[in-house]
matplotlib code that plots the C-alpha trace (Angstrom):
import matplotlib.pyplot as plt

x = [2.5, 2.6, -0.1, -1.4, 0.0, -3.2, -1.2, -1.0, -5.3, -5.8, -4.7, -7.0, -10.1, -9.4, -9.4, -12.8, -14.3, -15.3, -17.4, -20.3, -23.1, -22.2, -24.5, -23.8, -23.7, -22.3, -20.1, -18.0, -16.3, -13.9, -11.8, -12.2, -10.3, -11.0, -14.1, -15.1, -18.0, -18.5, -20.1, -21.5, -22.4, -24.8, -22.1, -19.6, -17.6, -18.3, -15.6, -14.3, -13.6, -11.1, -10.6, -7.9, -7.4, -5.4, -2.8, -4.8, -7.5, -8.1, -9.8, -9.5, -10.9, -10.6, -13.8, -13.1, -15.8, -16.0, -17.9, -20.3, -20.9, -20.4, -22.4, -21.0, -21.3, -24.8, -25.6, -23.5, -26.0, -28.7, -28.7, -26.3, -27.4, -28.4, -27.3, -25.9, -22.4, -23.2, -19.6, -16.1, -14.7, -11.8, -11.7, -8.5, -5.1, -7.0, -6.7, -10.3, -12.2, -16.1, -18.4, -21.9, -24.6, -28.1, -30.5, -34.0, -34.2, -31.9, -28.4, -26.1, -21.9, -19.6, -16.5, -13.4, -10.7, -7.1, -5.0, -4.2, -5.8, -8.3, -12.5, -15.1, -18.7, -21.8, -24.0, -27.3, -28.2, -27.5, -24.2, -25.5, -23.4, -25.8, -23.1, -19.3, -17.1, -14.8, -16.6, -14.5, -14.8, -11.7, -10.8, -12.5, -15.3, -17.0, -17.6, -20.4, -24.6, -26.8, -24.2, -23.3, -20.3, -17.4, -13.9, -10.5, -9.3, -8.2, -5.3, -3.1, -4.8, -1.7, -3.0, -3.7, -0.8, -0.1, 4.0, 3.9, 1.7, 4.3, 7.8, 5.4, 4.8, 8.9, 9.6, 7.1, 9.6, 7.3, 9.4, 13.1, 13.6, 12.5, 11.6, 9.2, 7.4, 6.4, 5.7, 3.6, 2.8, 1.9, 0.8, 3.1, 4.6, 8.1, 8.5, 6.9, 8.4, 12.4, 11.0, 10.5, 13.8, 15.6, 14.4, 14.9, 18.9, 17.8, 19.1, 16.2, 17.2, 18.4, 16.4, 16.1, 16.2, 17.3, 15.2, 16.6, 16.2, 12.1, 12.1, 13.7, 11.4, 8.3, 9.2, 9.7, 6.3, 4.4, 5.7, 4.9, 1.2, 1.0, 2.3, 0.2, -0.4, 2.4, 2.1, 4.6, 5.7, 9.0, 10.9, 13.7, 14.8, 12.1, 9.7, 7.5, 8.4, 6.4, 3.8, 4.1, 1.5, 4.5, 8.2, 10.6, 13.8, 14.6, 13.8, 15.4, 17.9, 15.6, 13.5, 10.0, 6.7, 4.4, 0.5, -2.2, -4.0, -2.4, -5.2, -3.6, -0.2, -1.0, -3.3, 0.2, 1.8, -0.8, -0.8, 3.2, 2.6, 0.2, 2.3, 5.8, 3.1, 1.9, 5.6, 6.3, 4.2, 4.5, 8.4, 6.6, 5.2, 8.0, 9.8, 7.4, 6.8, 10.7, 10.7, 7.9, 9.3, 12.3, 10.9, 8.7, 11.6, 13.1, 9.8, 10.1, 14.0, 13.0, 9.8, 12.1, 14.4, 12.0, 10.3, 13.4, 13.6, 10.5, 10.9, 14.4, 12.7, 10.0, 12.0, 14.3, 10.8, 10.1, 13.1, 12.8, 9.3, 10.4, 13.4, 12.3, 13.8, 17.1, 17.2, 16.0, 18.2, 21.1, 19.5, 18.8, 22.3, 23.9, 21.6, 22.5, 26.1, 25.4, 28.5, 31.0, 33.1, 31.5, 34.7, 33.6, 30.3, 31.0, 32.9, 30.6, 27.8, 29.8, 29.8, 26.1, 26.0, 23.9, 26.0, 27.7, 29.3, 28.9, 28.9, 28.9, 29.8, 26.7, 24.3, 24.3, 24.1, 24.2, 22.8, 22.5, 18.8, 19.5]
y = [8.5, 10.1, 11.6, 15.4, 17.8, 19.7, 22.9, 20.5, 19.7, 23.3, 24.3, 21.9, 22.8, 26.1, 24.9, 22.8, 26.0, 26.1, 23.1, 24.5, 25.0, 21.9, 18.9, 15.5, 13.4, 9.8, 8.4, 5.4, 3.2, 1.2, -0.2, 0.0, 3.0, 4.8, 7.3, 9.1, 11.7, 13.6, 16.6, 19.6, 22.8, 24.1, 25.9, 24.2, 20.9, 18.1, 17.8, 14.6, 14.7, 11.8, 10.2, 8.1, 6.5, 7.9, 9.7, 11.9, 14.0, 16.0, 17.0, 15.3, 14.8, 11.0, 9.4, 5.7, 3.0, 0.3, -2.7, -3.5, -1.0, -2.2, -1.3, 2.1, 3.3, 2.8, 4.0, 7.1, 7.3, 6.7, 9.8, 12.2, 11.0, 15.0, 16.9, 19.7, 21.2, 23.5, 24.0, 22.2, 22.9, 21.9, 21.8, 24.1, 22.2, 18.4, 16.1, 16.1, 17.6, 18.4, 17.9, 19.7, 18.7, 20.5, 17.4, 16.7, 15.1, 18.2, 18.9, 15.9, 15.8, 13.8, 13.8, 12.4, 11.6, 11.9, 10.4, 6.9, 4.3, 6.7, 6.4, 8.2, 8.9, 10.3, 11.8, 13.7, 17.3, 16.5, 14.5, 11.2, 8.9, 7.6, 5.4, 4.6, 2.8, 1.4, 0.9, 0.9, 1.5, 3.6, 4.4, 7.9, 7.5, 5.1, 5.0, 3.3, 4.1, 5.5, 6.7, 10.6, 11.8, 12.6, 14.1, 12.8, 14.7, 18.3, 19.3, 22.5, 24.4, 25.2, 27.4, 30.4, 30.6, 33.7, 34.0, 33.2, 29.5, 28.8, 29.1, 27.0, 24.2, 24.6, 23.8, 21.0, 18.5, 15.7, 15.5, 15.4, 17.6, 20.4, 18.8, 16.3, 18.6, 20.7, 17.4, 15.7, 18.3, 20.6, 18.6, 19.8, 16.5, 15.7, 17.5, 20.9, 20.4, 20.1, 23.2, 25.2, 24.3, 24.9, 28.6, 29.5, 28.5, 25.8, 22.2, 20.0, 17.6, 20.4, 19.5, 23.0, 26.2, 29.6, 32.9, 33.8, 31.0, 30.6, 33.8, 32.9, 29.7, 31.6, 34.0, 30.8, 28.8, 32.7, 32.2, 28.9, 29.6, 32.9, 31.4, 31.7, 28.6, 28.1, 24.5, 22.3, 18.5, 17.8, 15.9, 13.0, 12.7, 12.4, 11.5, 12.5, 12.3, 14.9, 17.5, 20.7, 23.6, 26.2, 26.4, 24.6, 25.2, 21.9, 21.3, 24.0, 21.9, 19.4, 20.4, 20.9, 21.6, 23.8, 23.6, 25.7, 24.4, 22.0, 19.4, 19.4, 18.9, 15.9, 14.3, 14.0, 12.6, 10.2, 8.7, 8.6, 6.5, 4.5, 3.5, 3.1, 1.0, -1.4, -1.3, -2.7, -5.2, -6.5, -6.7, -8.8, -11.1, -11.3, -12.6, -14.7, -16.2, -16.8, -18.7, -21.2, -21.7, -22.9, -25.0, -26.8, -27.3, -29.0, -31.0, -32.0, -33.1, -35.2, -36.9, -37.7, -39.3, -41.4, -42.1, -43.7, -45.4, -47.4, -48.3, -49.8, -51.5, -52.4, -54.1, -55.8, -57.2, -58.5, -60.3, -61.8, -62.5, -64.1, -65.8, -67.3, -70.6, -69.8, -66.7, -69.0, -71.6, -69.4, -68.2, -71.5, -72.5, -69.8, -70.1, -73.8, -73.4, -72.0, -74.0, -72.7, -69.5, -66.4, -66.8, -70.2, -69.7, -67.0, -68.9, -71.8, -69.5, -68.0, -71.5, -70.7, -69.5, -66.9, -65.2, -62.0, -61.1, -62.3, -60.0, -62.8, -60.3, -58.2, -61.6, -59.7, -61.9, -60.4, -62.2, -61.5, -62.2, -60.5]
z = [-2.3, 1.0, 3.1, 3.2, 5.8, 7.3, 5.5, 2.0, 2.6, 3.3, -0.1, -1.7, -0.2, -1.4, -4.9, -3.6, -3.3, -7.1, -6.4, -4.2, -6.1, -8.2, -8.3, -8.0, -10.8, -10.4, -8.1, -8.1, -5.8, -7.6, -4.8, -1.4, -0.8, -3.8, -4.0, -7.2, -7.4, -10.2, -9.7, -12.6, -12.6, -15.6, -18.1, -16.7, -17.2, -15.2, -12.2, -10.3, -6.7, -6.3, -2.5, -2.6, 1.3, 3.3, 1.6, -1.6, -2.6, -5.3, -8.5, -11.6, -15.1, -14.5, -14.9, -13.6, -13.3, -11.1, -11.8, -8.8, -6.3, -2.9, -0.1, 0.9, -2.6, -3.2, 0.5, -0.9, -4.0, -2.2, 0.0, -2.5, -6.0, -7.5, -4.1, -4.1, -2.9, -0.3, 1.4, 1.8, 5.1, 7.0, 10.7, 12.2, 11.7, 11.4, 8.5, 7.9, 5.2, 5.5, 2.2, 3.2, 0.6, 0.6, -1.0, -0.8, 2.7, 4.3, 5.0, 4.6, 5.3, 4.2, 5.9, 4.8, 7.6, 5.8, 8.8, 9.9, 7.4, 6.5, 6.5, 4.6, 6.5, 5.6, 8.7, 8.8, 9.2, 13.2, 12.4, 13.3, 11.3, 8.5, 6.4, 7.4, 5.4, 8.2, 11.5, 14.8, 18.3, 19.4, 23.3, 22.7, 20.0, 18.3, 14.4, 13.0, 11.2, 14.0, 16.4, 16.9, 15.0, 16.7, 15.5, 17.1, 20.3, 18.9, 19.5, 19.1, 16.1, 14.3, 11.8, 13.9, 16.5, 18.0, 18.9, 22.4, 22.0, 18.9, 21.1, 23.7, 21.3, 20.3, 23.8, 24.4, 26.1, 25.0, 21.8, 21.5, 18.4, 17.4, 13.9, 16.0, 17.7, 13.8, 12.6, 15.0, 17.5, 15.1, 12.4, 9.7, 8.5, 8.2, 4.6, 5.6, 9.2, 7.7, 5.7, 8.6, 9.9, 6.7, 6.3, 10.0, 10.1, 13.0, 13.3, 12.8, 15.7, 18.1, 21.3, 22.5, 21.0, 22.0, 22.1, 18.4, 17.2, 18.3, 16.6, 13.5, 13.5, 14.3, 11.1, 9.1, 10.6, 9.7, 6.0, 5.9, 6.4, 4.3, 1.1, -1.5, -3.8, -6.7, -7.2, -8.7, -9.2, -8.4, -10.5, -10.1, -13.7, -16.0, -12.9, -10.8, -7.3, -5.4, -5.3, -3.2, -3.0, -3.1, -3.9, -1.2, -0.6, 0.1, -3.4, -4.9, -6.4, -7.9, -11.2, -11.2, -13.3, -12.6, -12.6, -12.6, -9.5, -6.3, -7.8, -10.9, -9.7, -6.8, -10.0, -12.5, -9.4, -8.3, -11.9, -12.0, -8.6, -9.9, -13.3, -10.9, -8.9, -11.9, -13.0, -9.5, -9.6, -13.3, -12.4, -9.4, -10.8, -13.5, -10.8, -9.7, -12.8, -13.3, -9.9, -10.2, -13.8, -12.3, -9.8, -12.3, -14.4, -11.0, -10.9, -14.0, -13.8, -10.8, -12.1, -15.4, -13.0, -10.6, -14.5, -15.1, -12.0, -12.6, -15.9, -14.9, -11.9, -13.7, -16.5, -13.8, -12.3, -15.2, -16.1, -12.9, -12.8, -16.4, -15.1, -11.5, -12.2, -12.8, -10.0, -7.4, -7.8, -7.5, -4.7, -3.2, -3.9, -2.1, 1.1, 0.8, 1.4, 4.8, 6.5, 3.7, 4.2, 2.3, -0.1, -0.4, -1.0, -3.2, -5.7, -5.8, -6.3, -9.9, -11.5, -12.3, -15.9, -15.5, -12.0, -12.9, -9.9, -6.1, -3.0, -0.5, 3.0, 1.8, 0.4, -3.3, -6.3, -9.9, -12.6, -16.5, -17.5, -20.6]

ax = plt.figure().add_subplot(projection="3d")
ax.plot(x, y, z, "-o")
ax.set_aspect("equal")
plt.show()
């Protein structure tokens, strides 16, 4: 499943919204990456707020356990068992989404970083890191308990541009297409970047663009932002392929499903994943199974054969062990003919009742000890 555009994140902590006020209930880590709180409001059904790192977040009726809570989880209990939602906030354009909690020892935050591998962090009212799940120094902050939070370098905030600073960013020569610079310099992300490009009539990998066309993408980029949410999963037969806060036109083609919230819709396709996932991995290990069944059917071919082998040398010890007398004197009786020519010695060496067959050049002497 792929990662959350800022623009995608923003339209989920819209939804999020509906959660202040709500108090925490449980919460489960069942993997690593995997974060469940479930949060209820009085009147209301209880709600699950599923972080799945890096790529998802969203609500969901899901209620999964895990067995033993590792340490981040019961830090996370510890300080936000029976807190209360006080906001969900996301800083400008970033990939980060802010969880404020009002509980009995003050104002806690959790903050969940959706970029890169992903981490999760709980900090104090001051934002000194209190809990992190994945610790790391980086060149330009450091992540770990007792240390002061601090987001990524910021950069443009592309969810307020006026005209002028978006034709800037379309001319940033630090990218070589004008598709680049909406995905990574502005954070859109290759889907909502092509998207752009689509609806202004501009070639994705055009390196530079012309006044009209700055316009036409600064009309498209404007829309972009001001659509209102329409959510949908978009479907490749029968499946599941996508989820989309609005209608694309890149996707006009393609059918879809509509869903009454953006949750709802990454939710259906998170669980599609997850079952082409497991199906994935059972045809896996399918595999896996087939190919250690043949090699042990090899193993077992070969260790029938070197069976074999003993027995017959085994039985052949035996008949000499049995026999010494008479394979010894034909054995003597050939060394003793030392002066004789190996035809020579070879045809004496038959006259023994017992020889078979004489290899004199290679000093092989075949007897029937039968």
């Amino acid at each position: 499943m792929k990662g959350l555009s800022w623009l995608e994140l923003r339209h989920v902590v819209a939804e999020l919204q509906t959660l202040v006020g709500a108090r925490v209930s449980k919460i489960h880590q069942p993997s690593r990456d995997d974060l469940y709180l479930v949060l209820f409001k009085t009147g209301d059904v209880k709600r699950t707020l599923r972080v799945a790192l890096p790529s998802a977040l969203f609500l969901t009726d899901s209620r999964e356990h895990g067995g033993s809570a590792p340490d981040f989880c019961m830090a996370l209990r510890k300080h936000l068992s029976g807190a209360v939602v006080h906001a969900v906030t996301q800083p400008g354009s970033e990939r980060i989404v802010e969880v404020l909690f009002d509980t009995k020892e003050g104002r806690r935050t959790l903050v969940l970083e959706l970029f890169a591998k992903g981490n999760i962090l709980l900090c104090d009212a001051g934002l000194t890191i209190v809990a992190a799940l994945t610790r790391k120094a980086y060149r330009d902050r450091t992540v770990r308990p007792r240390q002061a939070y601090a987001r990524p370098p910021s950069r443009i905030d592309a969810s307020r541009l006026p005209k002028d600073a978006f034709i800037g960013a379309m001319r940033d020569p630090s990218f070589d297409a004008v598709v680049k610079r909406l995905a990574v310099g502005l954070g859109f992300g290759k889907l909502l970047a092509e998207e752009i490009c689509l609806r202004a009539g501009v070639t994705k990998l055009a390196r530079t663009v012309d006044d009209d066309g700055a316009d036409r993408l600064f009309s498209a980029y404007s829309a972009i932002i001001a659509a209102g949410p329409a959510p949908l999963c978009v479907l490749d037969g029968k499946q599941a392929v996508d989820a989309v806060p609005f209608p694309l036109q890149q996707y006009g083609h393609r059918q879809s499903v509509a869903y009454g919230s953006f949750s709802a819709a990454l939710a259906a396709l998170w669980e599609a994943t997850s079952i082409r996932r497991t199906d994935a991995r059972l045809q896996a290990y399918e595999r896996e199974v087939e190919r250690l069944r043949t090699v042990a059917e090899k193993q077992r071919a070969m260790l029938d054969e070197y069976q074999a082998r003993i027995a017959g040398a085994t039985q052949k010890g035996e008949a000499i062990y049995l026999n010494y007398t008479t394979v010894n004197a034909a054995r003597e009786s050939f060394i003793g003919m030392g002066s004789f020519s190996d035809d020579e010695r070879g045809a004496r060496v038959r006259e023994h009742p017992r020889v078979v067959s004489v290899d004199a050049r290679r000093t092989i002497i075949t007897l029937d000890l039968s």
